[in-house]
C-alpha positions, -999 to 999 in steps of 0.1 A, spaced: -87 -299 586 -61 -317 613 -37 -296 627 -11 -314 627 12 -334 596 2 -368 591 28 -392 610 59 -406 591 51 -433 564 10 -422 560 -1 -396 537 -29 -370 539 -58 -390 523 -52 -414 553 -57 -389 581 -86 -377 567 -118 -375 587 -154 -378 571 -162 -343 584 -134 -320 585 -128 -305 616 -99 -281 632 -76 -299 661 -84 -284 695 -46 -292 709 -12 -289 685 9 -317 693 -14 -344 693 -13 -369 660 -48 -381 643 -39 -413 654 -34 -400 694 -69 -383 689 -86 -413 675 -74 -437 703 -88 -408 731 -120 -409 713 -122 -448 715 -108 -450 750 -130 -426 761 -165 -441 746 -195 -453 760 -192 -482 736 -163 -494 750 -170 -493 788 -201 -511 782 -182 -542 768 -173 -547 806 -209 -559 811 -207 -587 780 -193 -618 785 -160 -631 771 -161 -666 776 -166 -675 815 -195 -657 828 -191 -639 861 -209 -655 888 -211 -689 877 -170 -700 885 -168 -733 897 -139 -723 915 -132 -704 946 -99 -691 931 -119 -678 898 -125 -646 911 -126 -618 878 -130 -637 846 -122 -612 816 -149 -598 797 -153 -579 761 -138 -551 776 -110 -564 792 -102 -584 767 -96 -557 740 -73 -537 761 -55 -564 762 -55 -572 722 -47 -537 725 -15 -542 741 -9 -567 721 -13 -552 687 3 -519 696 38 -536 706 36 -557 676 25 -535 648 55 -505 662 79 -535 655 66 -537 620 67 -502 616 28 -494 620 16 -460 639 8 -478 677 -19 -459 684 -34 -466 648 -33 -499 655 -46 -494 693 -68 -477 681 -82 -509 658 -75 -530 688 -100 -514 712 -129 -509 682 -124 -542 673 -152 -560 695 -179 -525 700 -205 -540 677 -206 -572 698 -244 -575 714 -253 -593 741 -242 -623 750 -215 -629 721 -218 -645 693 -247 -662 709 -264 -632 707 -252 -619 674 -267 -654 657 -300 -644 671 -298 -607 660 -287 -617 626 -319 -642 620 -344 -610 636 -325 -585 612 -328 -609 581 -353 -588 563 -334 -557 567 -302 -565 562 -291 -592 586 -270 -588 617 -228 -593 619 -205 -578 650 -183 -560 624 -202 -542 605 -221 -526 637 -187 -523 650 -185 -494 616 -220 -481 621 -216 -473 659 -176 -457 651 -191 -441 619 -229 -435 632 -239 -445 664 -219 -428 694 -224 -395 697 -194 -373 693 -194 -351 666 -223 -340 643 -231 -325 611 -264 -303 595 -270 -340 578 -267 -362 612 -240 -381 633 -209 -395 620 -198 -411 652 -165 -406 668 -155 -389 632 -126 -411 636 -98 -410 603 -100 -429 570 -68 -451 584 -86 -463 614 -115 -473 599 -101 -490 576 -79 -507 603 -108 -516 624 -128 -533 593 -118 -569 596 -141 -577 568 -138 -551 539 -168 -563 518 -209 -562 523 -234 -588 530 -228 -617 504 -198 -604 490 -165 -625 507 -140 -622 476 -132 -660 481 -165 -677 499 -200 -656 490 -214 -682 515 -197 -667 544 -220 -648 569 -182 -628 577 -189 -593 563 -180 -555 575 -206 -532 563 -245 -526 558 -258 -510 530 -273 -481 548 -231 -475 555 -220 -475 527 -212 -440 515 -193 -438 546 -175 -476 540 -165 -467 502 -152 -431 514 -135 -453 538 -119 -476 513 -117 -451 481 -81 -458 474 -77 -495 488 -72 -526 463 -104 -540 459 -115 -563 492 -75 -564 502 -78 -562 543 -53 -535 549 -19 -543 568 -28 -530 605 -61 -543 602 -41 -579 600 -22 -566 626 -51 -559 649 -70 -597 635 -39 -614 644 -36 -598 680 -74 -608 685 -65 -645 678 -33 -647 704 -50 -623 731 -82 -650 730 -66 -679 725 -44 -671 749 -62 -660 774 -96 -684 770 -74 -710 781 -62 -693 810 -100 -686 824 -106 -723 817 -75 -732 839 -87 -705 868 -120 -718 866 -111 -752 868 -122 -761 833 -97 -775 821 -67 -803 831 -42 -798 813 -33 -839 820 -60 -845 798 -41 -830 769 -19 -860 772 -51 -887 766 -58 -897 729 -94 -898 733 -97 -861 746 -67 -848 719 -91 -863 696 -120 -844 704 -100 -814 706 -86 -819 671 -123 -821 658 -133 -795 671 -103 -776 657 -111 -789 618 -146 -781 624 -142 -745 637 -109 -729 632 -87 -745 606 -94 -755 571 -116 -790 567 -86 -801 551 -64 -805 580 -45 -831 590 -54 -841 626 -14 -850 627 -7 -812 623 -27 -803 649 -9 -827 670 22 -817 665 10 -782 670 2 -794 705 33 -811 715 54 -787 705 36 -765 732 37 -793 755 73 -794 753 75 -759 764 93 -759 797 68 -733 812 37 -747 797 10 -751 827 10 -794 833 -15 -785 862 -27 -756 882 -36 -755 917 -48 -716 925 -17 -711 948 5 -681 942 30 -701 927 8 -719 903 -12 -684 893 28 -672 889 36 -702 864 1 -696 844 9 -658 843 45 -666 824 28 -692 803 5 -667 789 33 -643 785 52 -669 767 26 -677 741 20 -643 731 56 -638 726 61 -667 709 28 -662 684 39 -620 682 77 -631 671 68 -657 648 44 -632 630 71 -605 633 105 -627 619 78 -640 589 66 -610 578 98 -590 579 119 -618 559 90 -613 532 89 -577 532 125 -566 548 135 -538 578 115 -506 566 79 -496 577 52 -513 570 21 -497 569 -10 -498 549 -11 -515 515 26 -515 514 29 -553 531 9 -582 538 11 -600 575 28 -632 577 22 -659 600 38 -693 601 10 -723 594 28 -739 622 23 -708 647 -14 -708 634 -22 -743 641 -11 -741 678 -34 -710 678 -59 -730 668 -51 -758 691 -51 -733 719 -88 -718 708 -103 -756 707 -91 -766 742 -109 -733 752 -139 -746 729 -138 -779 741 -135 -776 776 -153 -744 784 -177 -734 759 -188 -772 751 -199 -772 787 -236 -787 793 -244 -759 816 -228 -733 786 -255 -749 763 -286 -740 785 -274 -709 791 -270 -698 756 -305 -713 755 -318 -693 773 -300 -661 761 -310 -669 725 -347 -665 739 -338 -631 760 -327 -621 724 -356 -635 708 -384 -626 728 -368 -586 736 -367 -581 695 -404 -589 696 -415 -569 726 -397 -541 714 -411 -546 677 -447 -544 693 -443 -517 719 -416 -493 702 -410 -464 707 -413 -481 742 -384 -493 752 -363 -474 736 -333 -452 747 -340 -419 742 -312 -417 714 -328 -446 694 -364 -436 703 -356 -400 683 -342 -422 653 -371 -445 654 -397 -418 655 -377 -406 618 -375 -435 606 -389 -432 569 -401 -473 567 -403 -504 585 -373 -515 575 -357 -484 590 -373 -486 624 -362 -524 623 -329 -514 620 -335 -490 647 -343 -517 672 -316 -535 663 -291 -511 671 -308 -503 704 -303 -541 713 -267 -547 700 -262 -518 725 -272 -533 758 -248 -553 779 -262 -588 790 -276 -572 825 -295 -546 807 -306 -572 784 -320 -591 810 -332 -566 825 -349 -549 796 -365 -579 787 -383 -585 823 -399 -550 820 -416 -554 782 -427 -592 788 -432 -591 825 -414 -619 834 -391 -601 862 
């Protein structure tokens, strides 16, 4: 059992761990020990070796010199989602805790690669970043162990449950069953529904919206900021109706409802164009990098406060933790979000050179899964090789090589691949 009394405003069930296990230092919350075991994972150091959004190496400018990756991205939705859920009222290092789990089931090159895992993986259960996010915190990295197995880090029912973005399996979105969006695959699922025993049906609990909204600002944010390092993006041509109206599409198509009025959006974007600090152009110099710095800071202060004054004129001063609230975000303060991610989409991701090199990922991805199908337990890390060589079907050992994929960073990948089809 902990050692230690759950923190103010949670109650036992939440600090609960799937196997019970003494503390080894009085003092410390379940929350403070869950964060140490996420800080201090191999999962999380290997998202420095997956991309963000600007790949290292390939800046077309000189002043572009450390473009963020996974990793450094979810210490700083981290940041961003501890300051903000502590002024709701949420445990910080809960919600840090989500933060820095958030993005550990991410494979290989993104989402690129995730889409290519997800059509190997159909047959046994697909492939979504989320729900290996759960089966490498509840499964996958070694940290504790029971007579029956690993349960991962062995992290609490709370954090879990904060670090589950989509609540539901495979099929099973409570308002779109079309949606590939889901959290958990059926071989977790004892795990998932100990996780969510007491929790309103597929209601996303209140620091996991917490940690979803401080993913949205920390990438929208900071995607745009890359761009403008990287020389992506003018921000003059944000002024030019033919480029606002690409943006706007790609906005409706991506990251607002079809629905959408492209005069929203555009109001969305004026009123950040009106900003006094927003970036009108960036040069590299100290100053300009200065300016750009502020402007970041000012849109994730602007999107945390709006979230903040919302939510608390719904659900007043006390904490809020849990299933006790619901997270509030102005539509306005979402559609400059969105604005902010289609610039990033438009201007940087939309890239012709982008498109050939998420071409040729996708066949990395492609052609490891069926080396790896042919040749395993070659290939394998010893950790997945043992789990392989147990595995009681097909199915089973598919899932196996799976896992040992989603687990490389887009070096080993590469590297990986060159070895089992020759082609270093």
């Amino acid at each position: 059992m902990e050692g230690t009394a759950p923190p103010a405003a949670y109650d036992p069930t939440s600090v609960a761990r799937w196997a019970t296990e003494p503390d080894k230092r009085p003092g410390r919350t379940a929350f403070q020990r869950d964060r140490a075991r996420v800080l201090h994972s191999a999962a999380l150091r290997r998202l420095a070796g997956k991309t963000q959004v600007v790949t290292p190496g390939e800046h077309s400018q000189m002043w572009d010199a450390s473009p963020r990756t996974r990793l450094t991205h979810s210490l700083e939705c981290a940041q961003v989602g501890r300051e903000l859920g502590a002024a709701l009222g949420c445990d910080p290092d809960l919600v840090e805790a989500a933060c820095l789990s958030h993005d550990l089931g991410h494979p290989p090159f993104g989402h690129n690669g995730e889409q290519a895992l997800n059509e190997f993986a159909e047959d046994c259960g697909g492939f979504e970043g989320n729900a290996q996010s759960l089966r490498l915190l509840t499964r996958i990295e070694p940290k504790r162990f029971t007579p029956e197995g690993s349960v991962g880090l062995n992290l609490t029912r709370a954090t879990l449950d904060a670090a589950t973005k989509y609540p539901w399996p495979r099929g099973a979105h409570p308002t779109d069953p079309g949606s590939p969006k889901f959290g958990v695959y059926e071989d977790d699922r004892p795990v998932f529904d100990w996780v969510r025993k007491e929790a309103p049906g597929s209601r996303i609990c209140f620091e996991a919206q917490v940690m979803d909204w401080a993913d949205d600002v920390a990438y929208s944010v900071h995607d745009v900021e890359d761009g403008l390092h990287a020389g992506h993006i003018d921000p003059n041509c944000l002024h030019a109706e033919p480029e606002r109206r690409a943006v706007f599409a790609v906005a409706v198509g991506r990251y607002v409802p079809a629905d959408t009025d492209p005069a929203e959006l555009a109001e969305a974007l004026d009123r950040l164009l009106a900003q006094e600090w927003w970036p009108h152009g960036y040069d590299g110099t100290a100053v300009a990098q200065a300016r750009l710095k502020d402007a970041t800071s000012q849109l994730i202060g602007r999107f945390c406060l709006a979230a903040e004054g919302a939510t608390r004129q719904a659900f007043g001063s006390g904490r809020l933790t849990r299933y006790a609230a619901e997270l509030v975000v102005p539509r306005g303060t979402r559609m400059e979000c969105a604005v902010l991610k289609a610039v990033a989409d438009r201007y940087v991701m939309q890239r012709a050179e982008q498109e050939l090199l998420r071409a040729d990922q996708r066949v990395v991805v492609v052609e490891l899964a069926e080396a790896l199908t042919a040749r395993a337990p070659e290939g394998l890390d010893p950790q997945f090789r043992t789990l392989f060589d147990r595995a009681p079907d097909d199915r089973a050992r598919k899932r196996v090589i799976v896992d040992q994929i989603a687990s490389l960073t887009d070096a080993s990948a590469r590297s990986l691949h060159a070895r089992l089809t020759g082609q270093g």
